[in-house]
C-alpha positions, 0 to 999 in steps of 0.5 A: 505438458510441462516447459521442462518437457517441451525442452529441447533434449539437446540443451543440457548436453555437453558441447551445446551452446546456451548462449550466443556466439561470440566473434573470433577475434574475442576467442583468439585474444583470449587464447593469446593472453592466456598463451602470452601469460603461460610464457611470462610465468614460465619465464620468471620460474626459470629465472629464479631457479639460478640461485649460484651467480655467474662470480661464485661459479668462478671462484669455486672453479678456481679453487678446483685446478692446481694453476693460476688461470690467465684467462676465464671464460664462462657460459650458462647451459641448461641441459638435459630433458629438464633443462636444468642449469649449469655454469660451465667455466673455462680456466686456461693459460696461454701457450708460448705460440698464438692458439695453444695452451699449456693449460686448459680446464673445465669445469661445469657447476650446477647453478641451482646448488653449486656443487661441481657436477664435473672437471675436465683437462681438456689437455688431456691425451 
């Protein structure tokens, strides 16, 4: 009979082990760095997708309203199943009484593009 022959069937097949097994710890310190790694990408990926910084997304809201704004307030939201990015910016101006307005603007920005995605008189009634 031939070496090939006397083979066990099962050391060729899919899910057997021709070599020793190796501890745990090495099999989750390489799925931890893989992991770890995977977020760092992700990370950086998203990061640089912001290409409208958080001063031009001011400007171009100022340019949208009709007033001088007195108070500026600006956040960035991702929305959306894609998480896309948007700079929503908030114009207002105080009323005469403590917690009102006689003014009060937003607009929301994409951050990737800068285009206006939306304006919205929050005064409005």
């Amino acid at each position: 009979m031939t070496p090939a022959a006397e083979a066990p069937a099962e050391a060729g097949r899919w899910g057997t082990r021709l070599t020793p097994d190796q501890p745990v710890w090495v099999r989750v310190a390489v799925l931890l760095a893989i992991l770890g790694l995977a977020f760092v990408a992700a990370q950086t990926c998203q990061k640089s997708q912001i290409r409208f910084n958080k001063d031009q997304a001011i400007a171009k809201a100022e340019r949208q309203v009709a007033f001088t704004p007195k108070r500026t307030q600006i956040r960035l939201l991702r929305q959306g199943l894609d998480s896309k990015p948007y700079w929503i910016v908030s114009l207002s101006t105080p009323g005469q009484r403590a917690g009102t307005f006689t003014n009060l603007t937003v607009v929301r920005i994409d951050a990737n593009t800068g285009k206006v995605a939306s304006i919205r008189d929050a005064l409005q009634r």
